[in-house]
Residue frames relative to the residue before (quaternion, step in Angstrom):
aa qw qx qy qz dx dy dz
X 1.0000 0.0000 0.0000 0.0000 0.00 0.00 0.00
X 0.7770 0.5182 -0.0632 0.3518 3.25 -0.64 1.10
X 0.5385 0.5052 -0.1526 0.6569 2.94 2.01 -0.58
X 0.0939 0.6649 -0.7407 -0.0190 3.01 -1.74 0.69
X 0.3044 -0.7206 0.5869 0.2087 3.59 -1.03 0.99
X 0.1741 -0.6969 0.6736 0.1741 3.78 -0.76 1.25
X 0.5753 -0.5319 0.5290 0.3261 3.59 -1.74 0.73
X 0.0812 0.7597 -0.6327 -0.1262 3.88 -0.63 0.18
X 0.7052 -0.4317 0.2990 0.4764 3.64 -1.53 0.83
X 0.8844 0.2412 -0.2625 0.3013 2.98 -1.57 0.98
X 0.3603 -0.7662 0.3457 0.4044 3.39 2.49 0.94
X 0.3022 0.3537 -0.7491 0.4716 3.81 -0.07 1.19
X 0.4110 -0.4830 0.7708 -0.0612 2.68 -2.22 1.63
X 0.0153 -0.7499 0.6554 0.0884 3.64 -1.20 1.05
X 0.3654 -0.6872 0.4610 0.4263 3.74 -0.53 -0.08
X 0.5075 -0.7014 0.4779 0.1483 3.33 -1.28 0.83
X 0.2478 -0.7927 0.5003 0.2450 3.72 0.01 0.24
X 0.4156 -0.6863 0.3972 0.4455 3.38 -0.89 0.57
X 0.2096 0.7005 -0.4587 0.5050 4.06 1.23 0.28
X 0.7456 0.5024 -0.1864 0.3961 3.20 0.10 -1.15
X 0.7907 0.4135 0.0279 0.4506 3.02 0.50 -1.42
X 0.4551 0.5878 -0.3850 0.5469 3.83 1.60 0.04
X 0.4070 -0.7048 0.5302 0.2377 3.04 -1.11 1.32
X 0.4257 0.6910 -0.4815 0.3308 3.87 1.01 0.11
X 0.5637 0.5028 -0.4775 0.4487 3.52 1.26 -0.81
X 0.9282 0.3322 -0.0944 0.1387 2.99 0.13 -0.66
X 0.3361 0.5626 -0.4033 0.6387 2.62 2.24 1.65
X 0.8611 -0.2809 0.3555 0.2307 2.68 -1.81 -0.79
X 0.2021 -0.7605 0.5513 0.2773 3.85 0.81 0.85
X 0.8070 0.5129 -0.2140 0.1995 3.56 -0.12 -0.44
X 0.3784 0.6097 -0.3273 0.6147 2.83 2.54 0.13
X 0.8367 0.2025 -0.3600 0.3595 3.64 0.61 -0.36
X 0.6503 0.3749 -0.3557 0.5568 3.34 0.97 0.60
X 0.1022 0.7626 -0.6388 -0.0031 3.62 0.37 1.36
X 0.8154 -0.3201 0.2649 0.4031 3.07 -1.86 -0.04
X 0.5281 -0.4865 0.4309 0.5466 3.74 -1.16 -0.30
X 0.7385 0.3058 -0.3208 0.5080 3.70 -0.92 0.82
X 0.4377 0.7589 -0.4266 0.2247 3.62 1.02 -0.81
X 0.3936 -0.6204 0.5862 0.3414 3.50 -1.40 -0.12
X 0.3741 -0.6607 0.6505 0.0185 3.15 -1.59 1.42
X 0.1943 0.8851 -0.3714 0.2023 3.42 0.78 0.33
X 0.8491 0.1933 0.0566 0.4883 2.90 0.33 -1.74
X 0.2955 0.6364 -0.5008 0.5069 3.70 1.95 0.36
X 0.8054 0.4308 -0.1745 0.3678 3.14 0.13 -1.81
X 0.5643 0.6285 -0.3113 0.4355 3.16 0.92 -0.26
X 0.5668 0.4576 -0.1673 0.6643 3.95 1.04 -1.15
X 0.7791 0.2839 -0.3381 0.4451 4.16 0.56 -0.66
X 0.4002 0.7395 -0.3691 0.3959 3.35 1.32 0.49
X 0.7134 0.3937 -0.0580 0.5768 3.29 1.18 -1.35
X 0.5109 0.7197 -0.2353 0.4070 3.57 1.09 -0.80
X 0.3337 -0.7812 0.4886 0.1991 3.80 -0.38 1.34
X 0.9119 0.2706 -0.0256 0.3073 3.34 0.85 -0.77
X 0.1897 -0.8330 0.4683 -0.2254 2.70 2.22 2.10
X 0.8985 0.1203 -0.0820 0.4141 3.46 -0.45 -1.14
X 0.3593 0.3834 -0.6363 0.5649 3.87 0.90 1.30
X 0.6399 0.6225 -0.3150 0.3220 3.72 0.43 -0.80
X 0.8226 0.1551 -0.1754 0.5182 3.33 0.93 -1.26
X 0.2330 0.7009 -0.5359 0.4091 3.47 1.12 0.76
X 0.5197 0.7785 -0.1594 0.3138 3.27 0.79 -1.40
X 0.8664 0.2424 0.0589 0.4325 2.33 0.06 -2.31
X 0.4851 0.5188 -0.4700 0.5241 3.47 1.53 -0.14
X 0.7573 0.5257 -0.1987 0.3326 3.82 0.45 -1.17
X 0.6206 0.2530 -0.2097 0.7119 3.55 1.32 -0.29
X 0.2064 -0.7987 0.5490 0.1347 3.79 0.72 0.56
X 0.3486 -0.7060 0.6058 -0.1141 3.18 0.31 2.46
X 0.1173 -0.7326 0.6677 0.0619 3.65 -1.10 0.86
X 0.8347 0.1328 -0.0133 0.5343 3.75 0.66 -0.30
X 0.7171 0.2284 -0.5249 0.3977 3.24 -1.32 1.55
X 0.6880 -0.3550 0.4774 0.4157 3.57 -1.49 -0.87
X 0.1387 0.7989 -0.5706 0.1300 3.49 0.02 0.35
X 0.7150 0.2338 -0.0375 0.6578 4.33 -0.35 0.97
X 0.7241 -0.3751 0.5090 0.2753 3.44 -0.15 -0.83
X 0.6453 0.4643 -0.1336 0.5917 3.62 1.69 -1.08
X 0.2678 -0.5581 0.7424 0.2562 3.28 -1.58 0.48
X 0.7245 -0.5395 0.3007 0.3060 3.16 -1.47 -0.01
X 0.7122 0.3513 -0.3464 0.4992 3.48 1.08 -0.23
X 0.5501 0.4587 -0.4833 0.5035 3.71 1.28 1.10
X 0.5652 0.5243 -0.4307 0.4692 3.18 1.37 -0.33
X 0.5146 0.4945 -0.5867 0.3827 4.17 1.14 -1.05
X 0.7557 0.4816 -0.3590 0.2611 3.33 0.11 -1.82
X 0.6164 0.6008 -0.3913 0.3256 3.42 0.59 -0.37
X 0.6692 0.5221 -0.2070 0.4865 3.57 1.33 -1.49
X 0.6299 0.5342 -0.2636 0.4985 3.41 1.72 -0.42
X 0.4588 0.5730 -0.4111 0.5405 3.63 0.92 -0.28
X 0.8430 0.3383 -0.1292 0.3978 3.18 -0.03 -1.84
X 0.6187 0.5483 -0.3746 0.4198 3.77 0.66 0.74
């Protein structure tokens, strides 16, 4: 889940990561890791549009990320979440 193979010269097929493919690369790192108090706004806003939200916050649930936007969630929506589901 997640993958897409891009053609590269000479038709070899590479796999894409979903990483790759997160519209975060291709923002502002520093929206998803705002200050303490900061606004998450405009993170959540880019993981809105973003095919590969929930490869993302898999992740961040599975390597229990402590700090940024990761999915769509900050990290104390991600605890409450890991708490729900237990």
């Amino acid at each position: 889940m997640g993958e897409v193979f891009l053609p590269l010269l000479g038709g070899v097929e590479r796999e894409m990561t979903w990483q790759e493919q997160a519209l975060c690369a291709q923002t502002d790192p520093e929206a998803f890791f705002p200050e303490k108090g900061g606004s998450t706004r405009e993170a959540k806003k880019v993981c809105l549009g973003c095919t590969v939200r929930n490869d993302c916050l898999e992740y961040a649930l599975g390597h229990d990320e402590r700090f940024g936007i990761w999915g769509g969630m900050s990290e104390r929506e991600r605890r409450r979440l890991k708490k729900r589901a237990v």
